[in-house]
C-alpha positions in Angstrom: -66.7 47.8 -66.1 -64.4 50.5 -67.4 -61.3 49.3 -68.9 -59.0 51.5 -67.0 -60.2 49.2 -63.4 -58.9 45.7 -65.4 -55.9 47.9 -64.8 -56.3 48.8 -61.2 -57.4 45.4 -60.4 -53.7 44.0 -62.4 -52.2 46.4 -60.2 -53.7 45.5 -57.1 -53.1 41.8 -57.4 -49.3 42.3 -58.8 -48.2 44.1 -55.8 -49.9 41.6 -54.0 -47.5 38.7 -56.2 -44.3 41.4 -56.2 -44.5 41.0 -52.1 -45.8 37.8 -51.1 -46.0 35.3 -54.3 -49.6 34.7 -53.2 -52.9 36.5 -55.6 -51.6 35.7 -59.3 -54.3 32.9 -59.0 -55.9 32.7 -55.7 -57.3 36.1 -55.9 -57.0 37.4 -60.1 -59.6 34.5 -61.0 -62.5 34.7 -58.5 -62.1 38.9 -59.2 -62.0 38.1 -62.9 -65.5 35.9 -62.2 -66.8 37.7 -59.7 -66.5 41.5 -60.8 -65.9 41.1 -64.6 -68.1 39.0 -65.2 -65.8 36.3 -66.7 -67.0 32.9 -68.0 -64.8 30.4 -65.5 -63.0 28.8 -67.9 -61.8 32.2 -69.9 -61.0 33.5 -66.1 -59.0 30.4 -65.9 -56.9 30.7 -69.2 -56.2 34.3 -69.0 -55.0 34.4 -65.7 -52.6 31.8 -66.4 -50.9 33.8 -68.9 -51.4 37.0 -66.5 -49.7 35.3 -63.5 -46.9 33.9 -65.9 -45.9 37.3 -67.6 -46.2 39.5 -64.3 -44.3 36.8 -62.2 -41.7 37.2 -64.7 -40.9 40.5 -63.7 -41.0 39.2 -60.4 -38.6 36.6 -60.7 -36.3 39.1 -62.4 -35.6 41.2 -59.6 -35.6 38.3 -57.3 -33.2 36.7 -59.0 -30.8 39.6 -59.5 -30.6 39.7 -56.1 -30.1 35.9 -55.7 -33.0 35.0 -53.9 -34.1 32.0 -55.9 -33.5 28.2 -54.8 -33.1 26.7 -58.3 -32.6 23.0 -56.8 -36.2 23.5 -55.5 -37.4 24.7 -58.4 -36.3 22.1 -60.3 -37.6 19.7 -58.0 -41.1 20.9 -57.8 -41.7 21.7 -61.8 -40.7 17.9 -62.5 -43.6 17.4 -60.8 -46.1 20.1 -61.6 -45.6 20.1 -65.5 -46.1 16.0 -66.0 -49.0 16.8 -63.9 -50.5 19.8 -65.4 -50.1 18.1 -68.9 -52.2 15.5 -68.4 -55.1 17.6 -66.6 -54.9 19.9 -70.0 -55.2 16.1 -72.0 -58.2 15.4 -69.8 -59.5 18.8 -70.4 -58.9 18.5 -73.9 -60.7 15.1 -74.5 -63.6 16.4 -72.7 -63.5 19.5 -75.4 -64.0 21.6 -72.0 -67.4 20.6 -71.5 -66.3 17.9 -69.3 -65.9 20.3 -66.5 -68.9 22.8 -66.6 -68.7 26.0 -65.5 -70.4 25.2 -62.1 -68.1 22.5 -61.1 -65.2 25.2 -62.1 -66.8 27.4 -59.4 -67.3 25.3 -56.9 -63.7 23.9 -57.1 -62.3 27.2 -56.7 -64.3 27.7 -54.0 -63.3 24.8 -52.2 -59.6 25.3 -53.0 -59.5 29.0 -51.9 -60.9 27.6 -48.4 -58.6 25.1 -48.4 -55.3 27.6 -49.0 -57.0 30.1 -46.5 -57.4 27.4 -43.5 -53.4 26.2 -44.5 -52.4 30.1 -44.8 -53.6 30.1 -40.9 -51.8 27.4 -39.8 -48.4 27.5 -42.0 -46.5 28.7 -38.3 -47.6 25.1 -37.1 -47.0 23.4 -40.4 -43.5 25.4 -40.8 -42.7 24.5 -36.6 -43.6 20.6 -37.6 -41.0 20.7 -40.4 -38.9 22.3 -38.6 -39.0 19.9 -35.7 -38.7 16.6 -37.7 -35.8 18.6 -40.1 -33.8 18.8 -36.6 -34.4 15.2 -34.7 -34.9 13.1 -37.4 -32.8 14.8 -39.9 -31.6 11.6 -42.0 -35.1 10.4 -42.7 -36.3 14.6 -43.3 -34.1 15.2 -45.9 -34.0 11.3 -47.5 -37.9 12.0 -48.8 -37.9 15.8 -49.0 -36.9 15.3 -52.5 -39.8 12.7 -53.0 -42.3 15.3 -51.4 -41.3 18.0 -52.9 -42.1 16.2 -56.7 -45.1 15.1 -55.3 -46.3 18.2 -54.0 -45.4 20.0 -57.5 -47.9 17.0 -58.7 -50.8 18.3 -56.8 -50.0 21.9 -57.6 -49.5 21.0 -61.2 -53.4 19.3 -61.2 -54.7 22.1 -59.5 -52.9 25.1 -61.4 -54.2 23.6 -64.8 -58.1 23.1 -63.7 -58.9 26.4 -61.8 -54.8 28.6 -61.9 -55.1 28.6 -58.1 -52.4 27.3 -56.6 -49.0 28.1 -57.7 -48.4 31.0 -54.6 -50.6 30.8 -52.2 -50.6 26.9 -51.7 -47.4 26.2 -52.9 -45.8 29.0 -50.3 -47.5 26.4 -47.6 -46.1 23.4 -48.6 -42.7 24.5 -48.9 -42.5 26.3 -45.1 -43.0 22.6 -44.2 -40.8 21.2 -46.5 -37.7 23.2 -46.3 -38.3 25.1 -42.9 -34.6 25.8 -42.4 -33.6 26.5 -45.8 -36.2 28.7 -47.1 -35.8 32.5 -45.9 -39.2 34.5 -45.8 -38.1 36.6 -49.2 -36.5 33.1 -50.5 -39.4 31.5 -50.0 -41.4 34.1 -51.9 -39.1 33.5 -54.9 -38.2 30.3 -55.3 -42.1 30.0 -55.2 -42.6 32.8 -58.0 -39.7 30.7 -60.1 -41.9 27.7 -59.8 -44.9 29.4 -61.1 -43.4 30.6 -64.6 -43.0 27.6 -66.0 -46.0 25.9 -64.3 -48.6 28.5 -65.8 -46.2 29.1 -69.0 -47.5 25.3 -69.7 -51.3 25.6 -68.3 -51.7 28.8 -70.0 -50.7 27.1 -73.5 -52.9 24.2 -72.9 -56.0 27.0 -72.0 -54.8 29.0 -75.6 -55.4 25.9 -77.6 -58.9 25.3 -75.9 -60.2 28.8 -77.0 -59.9 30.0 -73.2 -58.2 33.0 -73.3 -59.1 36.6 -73.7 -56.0 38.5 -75.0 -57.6 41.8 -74.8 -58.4 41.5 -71.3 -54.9 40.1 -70.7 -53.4 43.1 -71.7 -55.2 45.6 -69.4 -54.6 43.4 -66.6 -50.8 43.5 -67.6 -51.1 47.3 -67.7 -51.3 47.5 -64.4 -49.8 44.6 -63.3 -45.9 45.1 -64.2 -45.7 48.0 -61.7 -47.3 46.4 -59.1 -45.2 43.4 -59.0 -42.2 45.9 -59.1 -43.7 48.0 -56.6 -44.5 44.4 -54.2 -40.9 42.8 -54.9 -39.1 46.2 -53.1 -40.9 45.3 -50.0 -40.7 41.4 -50.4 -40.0 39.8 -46.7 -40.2 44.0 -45.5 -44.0 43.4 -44.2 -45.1 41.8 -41.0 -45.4 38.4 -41.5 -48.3 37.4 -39.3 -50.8 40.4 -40.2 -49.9 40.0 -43.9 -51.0 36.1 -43.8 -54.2 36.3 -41.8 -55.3 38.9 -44.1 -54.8 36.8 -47.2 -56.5 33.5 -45.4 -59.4 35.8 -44.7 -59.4 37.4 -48.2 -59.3 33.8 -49.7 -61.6 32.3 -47.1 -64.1 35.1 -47.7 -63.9 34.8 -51.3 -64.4 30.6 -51.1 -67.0 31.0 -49.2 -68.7 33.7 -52.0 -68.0 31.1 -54.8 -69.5 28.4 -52.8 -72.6 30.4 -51.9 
């Protein structure tokens, strides 16, 4: 492949991240192994430090315009970064052979399946949380803190073994978890926010296990930074509904690739 279409693809999947939150992972990873012909575990490094630097620029513009929920932030990364530590010590003890590259595969494909059936239902998931956030408000908002560290836990484990996670998954679980709260384009940052740090420390981990391929990185950021610029001016602009059955069925179709 030509290394002015590392570019295109950066581009691609930052406008994708500028506008929704979702692709810094779900998508950049599976195209990295599936077009590029990355090794899973380099796919896995690089695109930590991709989605971290290009959800930076994000994040900027999001939060010059105050649409970042730093309580939630916090909330989730004292979750996700205990949790992605120890999956990097894990991954470290077993010198990364622990995981082969087919069981790398196959849990992306299973997590990309996963996200896509979840990016389907989040208007039910997002209507259940709102109903128990209204009649049983006490007990709602009494664990939502407890869920929310716990569901930075899961992210955190999952972010640091295949860099999926962070957006696409993470966008579900907070509709459910803070329905009235979160705006559309709030929700889009606050999730981005989360992400920095989250594949900040992932990425680190993959650095120190040989798993990430700088040159590459930087033709992905090429074209990257513009595109998350370009996706942040039409943040919470897009139809909803169309926009999220055509990332489940992106996801779902690239799952079902990986698993095949």
């Amino acid at each position: 492949m030509h290394t002015w279409m590392y570019s295109l693809v950066g581009l691609f999947v930052g406008t994708m991240v500028g506008a929704t939150g979702v692709g810094g992972g779900a998508i950049m990873t599976p195209l990295l192994i599936l077009l590029m012909g990355v090794s899973p575990h380099t796919a896995v490094g690089t695109d930590l430090l991709y989605a971290s630097l290009t959800k930076m620029v994000g994040v900027g513009i999001h939060g010059s315009r105050n649409r970042v929920d730093w309580k939630v932030v916090r909330l989730l990364a004292s979750g996700s970064l205990p949790a992605a530590i120890v999956t990097l010590i894990w991954l470290r003890w077993a010198e990364s052979s622990g995981v082969s590259n087919g069981v790398v595969i196959a849990a992306l494909g299973v997590i990309l399946m996963i996200t896509s059936l979840m990016m389907v239902f989040r208007p039910l998931l997002n209507r259940i949380g709102r109903h128990l956030r209204i009649t049983e408000p006490t007990h709602f908002i009494k664990y939502q803190p407890v869920l929310t560290v716990l569901a930075g836990a899961i992210l955190g484990f999952l972010v640091a073994l295949t860099s999926i996670g962070a957006g696409a998954l993470g966008s579900v679980m907070l509709v459910f978890l803070y329905p009235l709260r979160l705006t559309p384009v709030k929700l889009v940052a606050t999730d981005l926010a989360h992400a920095i740090p989250l594949a900040l420390v992932a990425g680190a981990g993959h650095i120190l296990l040989g798993n990430v391929d700088f040159v590459l990185l930087g033709w992905l950021l090429l074209g990257s930074i513009p595109g998350v610029m370009i996706g942040a001016h039409f943040a919470g602009k897009l139809p909803d509904r169309v926009l999220r059955i055509a990332i489940a069925v992106v996801l779902g179709s690239i799952g079902l690739k990986l698993l095949g």
